[in-house]
C-alpha positions in Angstrom: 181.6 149.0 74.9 184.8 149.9 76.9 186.7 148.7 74.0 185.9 152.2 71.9 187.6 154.4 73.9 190.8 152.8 72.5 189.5 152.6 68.8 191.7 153.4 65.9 190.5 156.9 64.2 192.6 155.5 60.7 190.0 152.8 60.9 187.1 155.1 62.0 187.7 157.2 59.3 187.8 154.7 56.3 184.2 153.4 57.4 182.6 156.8 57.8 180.8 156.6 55.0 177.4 157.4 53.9 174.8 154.4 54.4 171.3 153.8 55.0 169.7 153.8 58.8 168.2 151.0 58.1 164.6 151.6 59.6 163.8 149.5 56.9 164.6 147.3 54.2 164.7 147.7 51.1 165.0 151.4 52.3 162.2 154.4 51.1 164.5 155.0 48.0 163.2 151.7 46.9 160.1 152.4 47.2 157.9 153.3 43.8 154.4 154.9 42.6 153.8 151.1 40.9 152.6 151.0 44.5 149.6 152.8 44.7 146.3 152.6 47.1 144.8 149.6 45.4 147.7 147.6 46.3 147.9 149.2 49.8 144.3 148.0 50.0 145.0 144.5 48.9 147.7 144.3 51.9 145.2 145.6 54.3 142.9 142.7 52.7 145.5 140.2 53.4 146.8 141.6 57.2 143.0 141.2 58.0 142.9 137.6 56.8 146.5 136.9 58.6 146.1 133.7 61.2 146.8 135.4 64.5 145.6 138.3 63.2 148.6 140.8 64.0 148.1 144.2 66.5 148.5 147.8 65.1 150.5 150.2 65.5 150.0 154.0 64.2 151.6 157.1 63.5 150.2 160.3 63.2 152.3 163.2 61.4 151.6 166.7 62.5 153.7 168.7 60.8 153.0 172.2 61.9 155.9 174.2 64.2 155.8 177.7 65.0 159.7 178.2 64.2 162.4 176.2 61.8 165.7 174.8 63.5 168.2 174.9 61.2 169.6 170.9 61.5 165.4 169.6 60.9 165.4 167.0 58.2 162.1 166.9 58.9 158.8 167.1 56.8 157.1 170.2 58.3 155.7 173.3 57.7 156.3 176.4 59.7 154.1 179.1 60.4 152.8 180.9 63.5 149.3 181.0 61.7 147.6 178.1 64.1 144.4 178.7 61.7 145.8 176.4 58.8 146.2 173.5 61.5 142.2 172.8 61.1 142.4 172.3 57.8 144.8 169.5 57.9 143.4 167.7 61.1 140.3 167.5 58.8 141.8 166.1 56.0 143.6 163.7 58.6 140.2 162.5 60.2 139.2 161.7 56.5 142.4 159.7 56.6 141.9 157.9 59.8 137.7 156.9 58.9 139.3 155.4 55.5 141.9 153.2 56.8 140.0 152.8 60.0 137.2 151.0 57.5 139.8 148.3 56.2 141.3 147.0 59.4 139.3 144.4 61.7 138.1 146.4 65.2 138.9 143.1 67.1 142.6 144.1 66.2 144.1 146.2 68.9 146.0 149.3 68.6 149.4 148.2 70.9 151.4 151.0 70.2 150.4 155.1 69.3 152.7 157.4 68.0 152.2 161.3 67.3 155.2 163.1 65.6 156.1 166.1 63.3 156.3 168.8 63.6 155.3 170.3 66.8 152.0 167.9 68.0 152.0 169.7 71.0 151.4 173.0 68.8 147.8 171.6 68.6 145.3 173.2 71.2 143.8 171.3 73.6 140.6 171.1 71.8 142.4 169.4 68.5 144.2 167.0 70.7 140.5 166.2 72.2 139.0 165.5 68.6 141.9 164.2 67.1 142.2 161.1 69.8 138.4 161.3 69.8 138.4 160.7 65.6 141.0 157.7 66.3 139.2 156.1 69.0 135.9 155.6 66.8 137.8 154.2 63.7 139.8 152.1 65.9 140.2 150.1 68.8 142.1 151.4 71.5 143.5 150.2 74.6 141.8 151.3 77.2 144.1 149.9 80.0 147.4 151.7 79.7 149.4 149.0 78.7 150.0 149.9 75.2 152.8 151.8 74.2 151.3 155.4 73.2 154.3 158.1 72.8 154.3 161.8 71.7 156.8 164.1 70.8 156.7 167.5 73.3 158.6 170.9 72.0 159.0 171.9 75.8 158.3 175.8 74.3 155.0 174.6 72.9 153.7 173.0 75.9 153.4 173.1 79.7 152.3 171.3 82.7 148.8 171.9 81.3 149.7 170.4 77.9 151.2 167.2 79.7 148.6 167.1 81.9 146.0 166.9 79.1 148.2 164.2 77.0 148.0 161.9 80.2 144.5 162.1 80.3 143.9 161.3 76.7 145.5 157.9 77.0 149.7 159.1 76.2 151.7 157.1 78.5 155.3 158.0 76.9 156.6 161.5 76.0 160.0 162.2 73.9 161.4 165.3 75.0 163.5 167.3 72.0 166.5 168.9 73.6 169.3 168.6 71.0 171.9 170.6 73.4 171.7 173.0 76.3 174.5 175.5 75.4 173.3 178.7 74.3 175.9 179.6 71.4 174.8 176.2 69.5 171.1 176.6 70.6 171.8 180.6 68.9 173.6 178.6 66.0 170.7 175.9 65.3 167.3 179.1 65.7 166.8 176.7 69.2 166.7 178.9 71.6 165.1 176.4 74.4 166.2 177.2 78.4 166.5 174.1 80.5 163.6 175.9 83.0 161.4 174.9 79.9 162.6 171.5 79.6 162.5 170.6 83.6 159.2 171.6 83.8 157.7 169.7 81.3 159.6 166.9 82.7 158.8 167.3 86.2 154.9 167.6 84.8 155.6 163.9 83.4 156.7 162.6 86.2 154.0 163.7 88.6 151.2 162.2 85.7 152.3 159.4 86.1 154.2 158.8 82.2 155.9 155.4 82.1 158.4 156.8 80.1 160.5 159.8 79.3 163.0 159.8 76.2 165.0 162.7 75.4 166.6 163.7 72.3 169.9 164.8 71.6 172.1 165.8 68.8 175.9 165.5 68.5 177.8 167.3 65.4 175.9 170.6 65.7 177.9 174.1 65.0 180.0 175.4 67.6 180.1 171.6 69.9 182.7 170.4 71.7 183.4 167.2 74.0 183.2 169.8 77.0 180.0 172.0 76.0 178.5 168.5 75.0 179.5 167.1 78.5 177.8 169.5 80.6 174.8 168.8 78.5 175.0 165.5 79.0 175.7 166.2 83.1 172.3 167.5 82.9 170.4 165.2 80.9 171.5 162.3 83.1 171.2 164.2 86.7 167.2 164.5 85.6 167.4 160.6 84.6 165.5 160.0 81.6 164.3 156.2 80.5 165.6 156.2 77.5 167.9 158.6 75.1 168.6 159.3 71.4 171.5 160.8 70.5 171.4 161.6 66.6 174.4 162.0 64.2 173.4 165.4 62.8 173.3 165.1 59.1 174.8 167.8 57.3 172.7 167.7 54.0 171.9 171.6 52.9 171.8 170.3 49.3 168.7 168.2 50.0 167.2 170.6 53.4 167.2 174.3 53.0 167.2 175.3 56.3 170.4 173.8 56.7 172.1 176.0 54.2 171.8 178.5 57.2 174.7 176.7 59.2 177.7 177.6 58.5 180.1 174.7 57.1 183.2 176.2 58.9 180.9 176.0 62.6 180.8 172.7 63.2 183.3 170.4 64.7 185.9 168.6 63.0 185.1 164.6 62.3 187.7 163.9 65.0 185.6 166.1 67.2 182.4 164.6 66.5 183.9 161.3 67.1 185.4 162.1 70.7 182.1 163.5 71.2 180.1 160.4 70.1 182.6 158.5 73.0 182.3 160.8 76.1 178.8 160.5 74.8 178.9 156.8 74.9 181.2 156.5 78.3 178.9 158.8 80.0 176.0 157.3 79.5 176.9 153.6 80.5 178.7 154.9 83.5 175.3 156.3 84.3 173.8 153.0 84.0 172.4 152.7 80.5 172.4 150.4 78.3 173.5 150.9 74.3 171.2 149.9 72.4 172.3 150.4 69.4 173.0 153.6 66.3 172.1 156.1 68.3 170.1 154.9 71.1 170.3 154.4 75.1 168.0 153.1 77.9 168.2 151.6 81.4 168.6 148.3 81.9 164.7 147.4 82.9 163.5 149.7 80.0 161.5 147.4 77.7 164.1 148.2 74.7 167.2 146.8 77.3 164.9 143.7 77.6 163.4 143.0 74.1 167.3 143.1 72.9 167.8 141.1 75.9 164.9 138.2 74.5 165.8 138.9 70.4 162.6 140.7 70.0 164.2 144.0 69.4 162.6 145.6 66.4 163.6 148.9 64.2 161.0 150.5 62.3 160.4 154.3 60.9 160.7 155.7 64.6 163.6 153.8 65.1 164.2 151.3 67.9 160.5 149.2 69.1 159.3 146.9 71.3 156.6 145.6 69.2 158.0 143.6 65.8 154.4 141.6 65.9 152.7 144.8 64.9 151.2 146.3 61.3 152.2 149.9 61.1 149.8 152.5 59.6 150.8 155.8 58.6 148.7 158.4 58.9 149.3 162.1 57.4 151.6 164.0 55.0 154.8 161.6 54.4 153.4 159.2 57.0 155.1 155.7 56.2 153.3 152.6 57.3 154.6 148.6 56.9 151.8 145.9 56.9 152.6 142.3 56.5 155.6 142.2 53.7 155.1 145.6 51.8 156.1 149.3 52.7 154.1 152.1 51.4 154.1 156.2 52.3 151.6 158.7 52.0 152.2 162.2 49.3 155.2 163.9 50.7 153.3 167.7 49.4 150.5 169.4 51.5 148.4 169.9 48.1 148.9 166.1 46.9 147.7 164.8 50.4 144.8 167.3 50.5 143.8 166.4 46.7 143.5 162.8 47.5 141.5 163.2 50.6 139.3 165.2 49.0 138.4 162.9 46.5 137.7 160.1 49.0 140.9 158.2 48.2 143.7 157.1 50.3 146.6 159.6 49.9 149.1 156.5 48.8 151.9 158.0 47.0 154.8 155.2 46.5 155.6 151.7 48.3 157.1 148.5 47.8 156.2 144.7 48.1 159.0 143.0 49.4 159.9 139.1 47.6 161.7 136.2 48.7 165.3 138.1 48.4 163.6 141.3 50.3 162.4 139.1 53.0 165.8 137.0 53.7 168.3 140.3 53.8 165.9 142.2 55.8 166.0 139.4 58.7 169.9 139.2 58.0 170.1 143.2 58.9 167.5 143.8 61.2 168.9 140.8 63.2 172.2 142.5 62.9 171.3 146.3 63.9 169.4 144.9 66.2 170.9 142.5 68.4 174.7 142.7 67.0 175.0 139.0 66.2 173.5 136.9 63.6 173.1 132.7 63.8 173.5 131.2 59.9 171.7 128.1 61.1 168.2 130.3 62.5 168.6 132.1 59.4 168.9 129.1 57.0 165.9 127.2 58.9 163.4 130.5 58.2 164.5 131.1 54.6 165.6 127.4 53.3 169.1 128.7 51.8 172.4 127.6 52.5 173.8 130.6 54.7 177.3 130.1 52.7 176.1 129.3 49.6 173.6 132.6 49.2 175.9 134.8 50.8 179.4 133.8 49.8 180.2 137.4 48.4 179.0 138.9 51.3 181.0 136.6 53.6 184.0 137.0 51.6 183.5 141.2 51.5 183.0 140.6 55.9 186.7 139.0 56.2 187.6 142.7 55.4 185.5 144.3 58.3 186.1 140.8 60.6 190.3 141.6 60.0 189.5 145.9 60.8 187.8 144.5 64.2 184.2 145.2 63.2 183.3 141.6 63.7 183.9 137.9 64.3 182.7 135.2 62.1 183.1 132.0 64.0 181.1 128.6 64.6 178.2 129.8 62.2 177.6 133.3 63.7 178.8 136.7 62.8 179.3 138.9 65.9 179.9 142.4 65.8 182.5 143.5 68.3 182.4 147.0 70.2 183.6 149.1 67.0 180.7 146.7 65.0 178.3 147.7 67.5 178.9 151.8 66.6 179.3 151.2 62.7 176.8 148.4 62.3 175.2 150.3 59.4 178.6 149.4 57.6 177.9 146.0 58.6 174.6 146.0 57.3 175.2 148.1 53.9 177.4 144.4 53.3 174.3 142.6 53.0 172.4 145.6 50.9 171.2 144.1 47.5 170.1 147.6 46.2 173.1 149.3 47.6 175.3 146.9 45.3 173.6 147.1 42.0 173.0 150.9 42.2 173.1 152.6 39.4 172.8 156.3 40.6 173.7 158.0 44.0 171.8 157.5 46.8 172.1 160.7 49.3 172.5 159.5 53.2 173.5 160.5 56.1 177.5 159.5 57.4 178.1 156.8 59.7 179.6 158.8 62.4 
């Protein structure tokens, strides 16, 4: 990735365009309420009756958090009023007995994920019952192998907190950070001190987590390359496993708390990209590896070796180890994937609670992915994934002619192959270091939906 420091901005800056992230295709604006929990039940049927019978993966959304930042694209609910969390972990438990009932217990759970929100704004007690109401609906490893990750607000939690996460079976924390400087903590309603965040990290290291990601955010108000360096001088002196470093999003037409940035505060796209680069050079002089978008890890993480062996996987959390799994989502918005369909739980409190309390799954949209669906999402996920693509794997799993099928898209890539975003050579498309940090460009080629569109889609910008 030494190449980027000597990119062309003129050539940044015609490809810094909005796209999808890809953490799924077709993407959630795809999806439809023609997808409703009968048809989520008739996948579950059929992921039972799969031959090997494929692992499980879940995600639990807990929205609550005591405070808003300003940049959360999030789907959350603020209060300080920790009463109306009970509520919704009941409703949940509903949630977990119901699609607990249609999955086979001989399947294990491989990978656990709890997000928000704020999970660590749950007392001790609810974390207790919570894992407790997941263990009895499903099968659990009970040997700390799988991959079970939770997302800690260092100013909702303490060694106590982390303590009580190990016990309970977590083995991998992500640590929200964003950025250290004060004036852009002020900017973003983040005030977080790094004592706070040490603390909790120290607490992981000494119970013995496998794992520690942290998260960080470029393109907030008020950042610079230098404020942004000494964050990053801090980050990597406590040597994390793994990092993500997020584009922030400026969207205040589609999240209100963003209307409470100010436009003018934050740096200029020439800014953000020199940012995104010391990012990048930092980070692999420090010894880790890009994976990809906006995500680093050492080279013996498990993400550095699953790229490494092509098993590198994207899914709703971004980045995974574990492509062989069916994903169940559980909670408000909660998206899950089993076998070739997508489907997402009611995005509003009162829908989810409505459904629940009629007995049903909370299903609210989805879609079943055909033949078309199937090919292009192997095309981009080998892509953003692993960077290259072979025509000839490609055409042996989906019985096309690479050429033939794809001879608009090929014939669009000679564009981004003469800008230096790839090489197409001896059957293989290859994206090169500027490839690597716009592969969603690369990937938007190969977009079915993205072509035919006949209204705009709203996403985030490339860089």
């Amino acid at each position: 990735m030494d190449k980027l420091l000597d990119i062309d901005t003129a050539v940044i800056g015609r490809y810094d365009t909005a796209g999808p992230r890809y953490t799924s295709y077709p993407t959630a604006a795809q999806f439809h309420s023609g997808f409703d929990q009968a048809r989520y039940r008739t996948w579950a049927a059929r992921s039972n009756a799969a031959v090997p019978a494929r692992p499980l993966s879940l995600y639990l959304h807990l929205p609550f958090c005591p405070n808003i930042c300003f940049y959360c694209a999030c789907n959350k609910i603020i209060t300080k009023n920790r009463a109306r969390i009970a509520p919704y972990l009941e409703r949940l438990h509903r949630e977990i007995a119901l699609q607990g009932a249609l999955f086979d217990r001989a399947r294990p759970v491989e990978q656990l994920h709890w997000g928000g929100g704020t999970p660590t704004f749950l007392s001790q007690e609810q974390m207790r019952e919570l894992m407790r109401v997941t263990r009895e609906h499903f099968t659990l490893r009970d040997d700390d192998q799988g991959e079970y990750g939770v997302e800690i607000d260092p100013r909702q939690a303490d060694a106590g907190t982390i303590g009580l996460l190990r016990e309970l079976g977590f083995n991998r924390i992500s640590i929200g950070v964003q950025d250290f400087d004060p004036r852009v903590q002020a900017a973003v309603n983040r005030i977080q001190t790094e004592q706070q965040t040490l603390a909790v990290w120290e607490a992981a290291r000494l119970h013995g987590f496998h794992s520690i990601n942290v998260d960080l955010i470029y393109g907030l108000p008020h950042q610079t390359t230098a404020s942004f360096a000494r964050t990053l001088d801090k980050i990597v002196a406590a040597a994390p496993d793994r990092l993500s470093v997020f584009n922030y999003a400026h969207l205040p037409a589609m999240f209100a708390p963003q209307r409470r940035i100010e436009a003018a505060d934050l740096p200029s796209p020439m800014e953000k990209l020199a940012i995104l680069k010391l990012t990048i050079e930092r980070l692999i002089q420090a010894g880790y590896v890009y994976i990809g978008m906006d995500h680093f890890a050492r080279a013996d993480d498990k993400l550095a070796i699953a790229q490494r062996n092509g098993t590198l996987h994207r899914n709703f959390q971004g980045y995974s180890t574990h492509a062989e799994c069916d994903l169940i989502g559980l909670g408000v918005s909660a998206i899950g994937a089993l076998g070739d369909s997508y489907s997402q739980n009611q995005r509003m409190l009162d829908n989810y609670n409505a459904a629940l309390d009629e007995g049903s799954l909370p299903i609210m949209r989805g879609v079943e992915l055909d033949a078309d669906d199937l090919l292009r999402r192997d095309v981009i996920m080998q892509l953003i994934c692993h960077g290259r693509l072979d025509m000839a794997a490609i055409e042996h799993r989906h019985a096309v002619c690479f050429n033939d099928y794809f001879a608009r898209e090929l014939a669009d890539l000679k564009t981004l192959q003469d800008d230096g975003l790839v090489t197409i050579e001896a059957g293989t498309i290859r994206a090169r270091p500027l490839g690597k940090l716009l592969i969603r460009n690369v990937c938007m080629v190969f977009d079915r939906y993205l072509r035919r569109s006949d209204r705009p889609q709203r996403y985030s910008k490339a860089i």
